[in-house]
C-alpha positions, 0 to 999 in steps of 0.5 A, spaced: 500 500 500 505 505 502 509 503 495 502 505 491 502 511 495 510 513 493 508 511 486 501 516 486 505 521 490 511 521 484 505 522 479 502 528 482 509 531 482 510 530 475 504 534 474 506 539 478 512 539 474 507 539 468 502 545 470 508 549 473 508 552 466 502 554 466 500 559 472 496 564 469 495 570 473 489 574 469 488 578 474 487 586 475 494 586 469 494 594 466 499 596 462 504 596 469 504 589 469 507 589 462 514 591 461 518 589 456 514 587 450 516 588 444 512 592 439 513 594 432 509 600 428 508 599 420 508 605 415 504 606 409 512 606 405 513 600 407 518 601 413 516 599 421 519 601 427 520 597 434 520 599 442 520 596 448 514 597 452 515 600 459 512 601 465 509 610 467 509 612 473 503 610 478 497 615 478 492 615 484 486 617 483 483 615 489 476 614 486 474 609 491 472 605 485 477 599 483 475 599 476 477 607 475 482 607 481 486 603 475 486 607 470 492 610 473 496 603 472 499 604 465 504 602 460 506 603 453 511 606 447 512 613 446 518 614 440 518 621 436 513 619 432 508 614 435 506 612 441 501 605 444 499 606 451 495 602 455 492 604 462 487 600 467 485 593 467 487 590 460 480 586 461 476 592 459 469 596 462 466 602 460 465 608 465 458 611 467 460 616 462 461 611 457 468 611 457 472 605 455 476 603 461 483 599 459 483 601 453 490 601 448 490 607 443 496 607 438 497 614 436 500 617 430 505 623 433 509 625 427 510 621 422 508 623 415 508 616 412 501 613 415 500 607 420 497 601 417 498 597 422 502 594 429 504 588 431 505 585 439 510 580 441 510 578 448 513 572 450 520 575 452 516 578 458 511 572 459 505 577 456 499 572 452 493 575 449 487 572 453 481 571 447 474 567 449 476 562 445 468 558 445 472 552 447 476 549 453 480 554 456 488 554 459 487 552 467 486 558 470 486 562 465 478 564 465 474 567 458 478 573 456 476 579 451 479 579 443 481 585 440 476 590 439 474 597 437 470 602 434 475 603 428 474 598 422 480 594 421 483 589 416 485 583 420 487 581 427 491 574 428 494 572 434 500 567 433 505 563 437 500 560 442 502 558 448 498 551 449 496 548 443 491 543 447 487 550 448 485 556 444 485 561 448 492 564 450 498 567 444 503 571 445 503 575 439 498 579 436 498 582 429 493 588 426 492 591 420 487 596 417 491 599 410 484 601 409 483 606 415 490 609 415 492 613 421 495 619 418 498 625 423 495 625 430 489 620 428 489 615 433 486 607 434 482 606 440 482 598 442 481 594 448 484 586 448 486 582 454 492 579 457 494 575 462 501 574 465 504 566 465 507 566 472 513 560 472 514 559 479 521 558 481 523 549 480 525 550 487 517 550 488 516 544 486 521 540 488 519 542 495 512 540 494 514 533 492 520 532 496 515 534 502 510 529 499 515 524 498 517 525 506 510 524 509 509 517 505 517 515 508 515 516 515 508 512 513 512 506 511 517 507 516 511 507 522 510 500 519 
């Protein structure tokens, strides 16, 4: 009996091991919680330019509301001629007012060949983008919000998945709207959802398992 329970105790380990890749934390991201993802901007002249996200100093609105409160959380890329931010829950909601909370807007600050388009990896910095699927979702990954906006686009596809059993999670998106160019100081107001994928340290899991295996050593030793 002890020898099925060190045998059963040694599976869970492995499964802790397995789904160690796959904590996903959707709660409460803004564009604070997202530094390093990179993004590129593409021109109507055929070029592209890419940043480096980062995070904005923290503004406390003191609302009382978290949804509004969170709206001082943001993030983004600013160059000299084009900037994507992000501020509050990237989950998205609207305001009394009618505002979009958690909204991404890309801007065109200077650039006098037009934006058709944009692209976001966020793999370096463990970022995916958070769709509802209409299918099975990632453990712990709930329904998330796909790309939307007020503005016609061309396409929308997200890529490098990051569970190919699920359908829900990717780490790149890619938008394009040639047909809606944004010429200097239009902009591209858009909500889409992310979660951060947390991996724990492998000292984690070894502690859980070794504490797992101790207990199932003291019960056999006791007979």
């Amino acid at each position: 009996m002890i020898k099925k329970i060190i045998a059963g105790l040694s599976l869970i380990g492995m499964s802790l091991s397995a789904q160690s890749a796959l904590l996903i934390d959707e709660s409460n991201i803004t564009g604070a919680d997202m530094g390093g993802i990179s993004v590129t901007a593409m021109f109507s002249d055929g070029t592209t330019d890419t940043g480096i996200w980062s995070a904005f100093p923290d503004v406390v609105l003191g609302t009382g509301d978290p949804i509004a409160d969170a709206q001082g959380f943001s993030g983004g890329v600013v160059t000299s001629t084009w900037s994507l931010t992000q501020q509050g829950f990237s989950s998205g909601n609207v305001a009394p007012s009618g505002d979009i909370y958690g909204a991404w807007t890309l801007t065109n600050l200077a650039s006098a060949s037009a934006i058709v388009g944009f692209s976001i990896d966020g793999s370096v910095a463990n970022v995916a983008f958070d769709i509802d699927s209409g299918s099975e979702n990632t453990p712990y990954s709930s329904i998330g919000v796909a790309f939307a906006s007020a503005t016609s686009v061309d396409s929308v596809t997200y890529s490098d998945q990051l569970n190919a059993a699920y359908g829900d999670l990717f780490f790149a998106l890619e938008v394009l709207f040639g047909s809606s160019e944004l010429a200097i100081d239009d902009e591209l107001v858009f909500v889409a959802d992310t979660d951060t994928i947390k991996v724990p340290e492998p000292a984690t899991t070894a502690m859980i398992l070794t504490g797992l295996l101790f207990g199932a050593a003291r019960l056999r030793s006791r007979k």
